[in-house]
Every structure is written in structure tokens, then in C-alpha cells.
C-alpha atoms as one frame of an Amber mdcrd trajectory, in Angstrom:
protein
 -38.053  58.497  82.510 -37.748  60.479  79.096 -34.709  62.635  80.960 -32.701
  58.690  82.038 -33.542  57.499  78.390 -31.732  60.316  76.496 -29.077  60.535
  78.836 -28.341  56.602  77.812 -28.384  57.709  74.061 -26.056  60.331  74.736
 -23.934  58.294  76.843 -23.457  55.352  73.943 -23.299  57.679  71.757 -20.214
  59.474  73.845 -18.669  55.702  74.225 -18.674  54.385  70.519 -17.391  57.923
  69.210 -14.692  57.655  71.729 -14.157  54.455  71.051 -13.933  54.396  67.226
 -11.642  57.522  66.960  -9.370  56.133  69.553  -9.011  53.912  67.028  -8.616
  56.312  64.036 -11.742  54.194  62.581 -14.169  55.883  60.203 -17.693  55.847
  60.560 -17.725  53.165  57.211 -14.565  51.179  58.698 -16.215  50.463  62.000
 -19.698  49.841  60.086 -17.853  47.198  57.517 -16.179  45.309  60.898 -19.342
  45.410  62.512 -21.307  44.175  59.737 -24.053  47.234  60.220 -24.483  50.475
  58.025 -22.400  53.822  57.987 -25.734  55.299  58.481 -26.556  52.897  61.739
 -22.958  53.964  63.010 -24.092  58.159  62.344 -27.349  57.689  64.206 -25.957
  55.611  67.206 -23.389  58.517  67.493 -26.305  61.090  67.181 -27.350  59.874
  69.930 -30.855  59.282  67.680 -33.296  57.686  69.532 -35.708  57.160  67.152
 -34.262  54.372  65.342 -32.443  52.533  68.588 -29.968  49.540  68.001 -30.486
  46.453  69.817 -28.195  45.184  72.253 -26.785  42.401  69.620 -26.323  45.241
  67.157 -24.558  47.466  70.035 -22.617  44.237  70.912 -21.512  43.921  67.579
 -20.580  47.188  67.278 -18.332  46.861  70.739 -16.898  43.617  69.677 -15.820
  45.189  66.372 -13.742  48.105  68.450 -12.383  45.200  70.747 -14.806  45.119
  73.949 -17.141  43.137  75.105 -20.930  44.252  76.062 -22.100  43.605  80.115
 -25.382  44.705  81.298 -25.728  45.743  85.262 -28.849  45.871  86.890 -29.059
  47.394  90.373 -31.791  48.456  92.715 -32.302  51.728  92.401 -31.666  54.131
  95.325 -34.989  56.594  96.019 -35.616  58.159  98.907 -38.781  58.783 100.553
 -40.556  62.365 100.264
């Protein structure tokens, strides 16, 4: 469960970095049109997990670069040992 969790943070982390220089954004732009912190913006593309957004704060942020947040829940595949 630890291994799935960090690969999330490093997968947001990928996306808004991606997302924001696409843009040619700075760190304190997007953070001003988001309404968060520069240093909220640094940690989310740390992939930090020890201070974790919540999903209106990561919403924000995705509304800010021009996308809209959508949360998919599936059954998860396991196979039997």
C-alpha cells in the first residue's frame, strides 16, 4: 500500500509539473491563479507526501492550468495465489 501511495505522489507530481511548464507558468504564477502558496505548488511537485493537498486544493490547482479534476474508482483486478 506504501509502494501505490508514492507512486500517486509521483504521478501528480509528474502531471502538475507538466502541466504548468506547458504553460511556461512559474511555480508563484500558478500558486497566485490557484489561490494556494509557491511553497504548496514546490511540495505537490516534490511529490512530498507529508504535507498532502486535498482534492479541492488539487482541483484548484487543475482548474487554474485549465482542466478539470475526475476521480475513477474501479474494482481492482487480483488474482488468486
Amino acid at each position: 500500500l506504501a509502494f501505490e501511495q508514492r507512486r500517486f505522489y509521483l504521478q501528480v507530481a509528474h502531471l502538475i509539473t507538466k502541466l504548468r511548464t506547458s504553460q511556461r507558468l512559474t511555480q508563484a504564477a500558478l500558486a497566485r491563479m490557484a489561490g494556494v502558496s509557491q511553497p504548496m505548488i514546490a511540495r505537490l511537485e516534490r511529490g512530498d507526501s507529508s504535507r498532502t493537498p486535498t482534492f479541492e486544493t488539487l482541483a484548484r490547482i487543475l482548474k487554474a492550468l485549465g482542466y478539470e479534476m475526475k476521480i475513477q474508482v474501479q474494482k481492482e483486478n487480483r488474482r488468486a495465489a
